[in-house]
Wavefront OBJ file of the C-alpha trace (Angstrom):
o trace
v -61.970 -104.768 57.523
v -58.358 -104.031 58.420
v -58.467 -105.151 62.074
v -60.539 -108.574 60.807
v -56.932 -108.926 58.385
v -54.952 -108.154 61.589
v -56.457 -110.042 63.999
v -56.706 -113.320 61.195
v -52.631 -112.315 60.843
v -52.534 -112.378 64.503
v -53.922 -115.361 65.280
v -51.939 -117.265 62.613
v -48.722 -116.324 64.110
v -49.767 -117.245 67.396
v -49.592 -113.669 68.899
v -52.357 -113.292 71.556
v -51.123 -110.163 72.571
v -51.931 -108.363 69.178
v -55.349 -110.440 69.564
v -55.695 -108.863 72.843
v -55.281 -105.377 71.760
v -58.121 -105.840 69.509
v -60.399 -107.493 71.522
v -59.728 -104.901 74.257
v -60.881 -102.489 71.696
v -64.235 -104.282 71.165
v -65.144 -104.455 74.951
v -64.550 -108.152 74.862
v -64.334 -109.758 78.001
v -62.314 -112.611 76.691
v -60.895 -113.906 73.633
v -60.013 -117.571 72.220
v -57.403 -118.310 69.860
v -56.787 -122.091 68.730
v -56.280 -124.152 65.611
v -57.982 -127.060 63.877
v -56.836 -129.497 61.490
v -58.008 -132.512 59.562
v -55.996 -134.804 58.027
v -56.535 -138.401 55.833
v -56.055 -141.651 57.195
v -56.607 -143.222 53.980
v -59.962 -145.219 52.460
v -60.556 -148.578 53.476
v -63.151 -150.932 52.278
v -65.652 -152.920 54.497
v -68.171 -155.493 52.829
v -67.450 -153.959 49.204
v -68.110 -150.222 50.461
v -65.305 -147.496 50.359
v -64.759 -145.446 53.495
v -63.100 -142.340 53.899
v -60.987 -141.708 57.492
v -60.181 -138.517 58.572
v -58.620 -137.326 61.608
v -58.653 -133.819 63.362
v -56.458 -132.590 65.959
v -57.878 -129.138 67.747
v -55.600 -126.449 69.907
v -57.662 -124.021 71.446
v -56.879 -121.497 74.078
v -59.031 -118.895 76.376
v -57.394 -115.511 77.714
v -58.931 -112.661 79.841
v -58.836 -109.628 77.407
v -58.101 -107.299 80.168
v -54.686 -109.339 81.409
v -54.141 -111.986 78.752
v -54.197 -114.477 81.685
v -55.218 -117.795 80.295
v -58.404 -119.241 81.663
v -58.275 -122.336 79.841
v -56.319 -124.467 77.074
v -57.166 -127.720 75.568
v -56.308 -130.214 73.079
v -57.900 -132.797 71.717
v -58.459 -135.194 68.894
v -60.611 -137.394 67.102
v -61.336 -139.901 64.014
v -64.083 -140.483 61.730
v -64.880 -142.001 58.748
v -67.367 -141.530 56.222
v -68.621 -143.576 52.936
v -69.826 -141.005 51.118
v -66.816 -138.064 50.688
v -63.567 -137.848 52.486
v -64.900 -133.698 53.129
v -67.831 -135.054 55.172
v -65.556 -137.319 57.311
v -63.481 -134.292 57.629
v -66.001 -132.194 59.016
v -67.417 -134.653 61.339
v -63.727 -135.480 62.918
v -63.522 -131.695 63.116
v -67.090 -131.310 64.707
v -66.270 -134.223 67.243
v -63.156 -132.456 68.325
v -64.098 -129.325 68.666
v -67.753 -130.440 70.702
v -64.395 -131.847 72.687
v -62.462 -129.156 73.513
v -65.650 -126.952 74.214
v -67.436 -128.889 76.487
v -63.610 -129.198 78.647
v -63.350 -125.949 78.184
v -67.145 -125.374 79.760
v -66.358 -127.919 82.484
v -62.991 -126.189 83.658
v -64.669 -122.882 84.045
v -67.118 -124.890 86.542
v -64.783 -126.316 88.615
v -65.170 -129.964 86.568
v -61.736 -131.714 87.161
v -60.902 -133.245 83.194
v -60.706 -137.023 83.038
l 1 2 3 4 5 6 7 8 9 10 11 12 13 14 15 16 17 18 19 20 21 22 23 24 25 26 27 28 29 30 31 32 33 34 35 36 37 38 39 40 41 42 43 44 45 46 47 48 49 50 51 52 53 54 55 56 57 58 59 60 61 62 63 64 65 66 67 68 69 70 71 72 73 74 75 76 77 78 79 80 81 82 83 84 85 86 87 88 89 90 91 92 93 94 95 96 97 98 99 100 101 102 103 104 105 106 107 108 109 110 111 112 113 114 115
């Protein structure tokens, strides 16, 4: 429990190599540390229905655990809207970005040049 609280501390001050420490304890090979955000971009109505728009913005970063050499770093963002809860449109910008930055991340580690 106290190394979860350190390594959540860790991570939201941005200090991989306190994250790395830990990791290195678990045998991990690598670790990721990143952020993701959603924020409103207001309600707008088409044809007399209210839509939510959210945006999301996502930061994430791969190290080795062993060197804290970074393998990989991306950013990315998206937008969606919803009509039924500005959460849901949340959660889908944040799913959209982070399917984003994952499958760049995957792509890099291939050899894939980003476009």
């Amino acid at each position: 429990a106290i190394d979860r609280k350190n390594m959540q501390a860790a991570i939201a001050a941005n200090k991989p190599d306190v994250v790395q420490a830990i990791a290195k304890q678990y045998g991990a090979q690598l670790f990721i540390t990143g952020t993701a955000s959603a924020t409103s971009g207001g309600t707008w109505n088409y044809a007399g229905v209210r839509f939510f728009r959210y945006g999301a913005i996502c930061n994430v970063t791969c190290f080795r655990s062993d060197t804290a050499q970074v393998l990989s770093s991306r950013k990315d963002s998206a937008q969606q809207s919803d009509r039924a809860t500005g959460k849901i449109a949340a959660f889908r910008a944040l799913g959209i970005c982070g399917n984003r930055v994952n499958n760049r991340m995957f792509r890099a580690r291939r050899g894939h040049r980003d476009t």
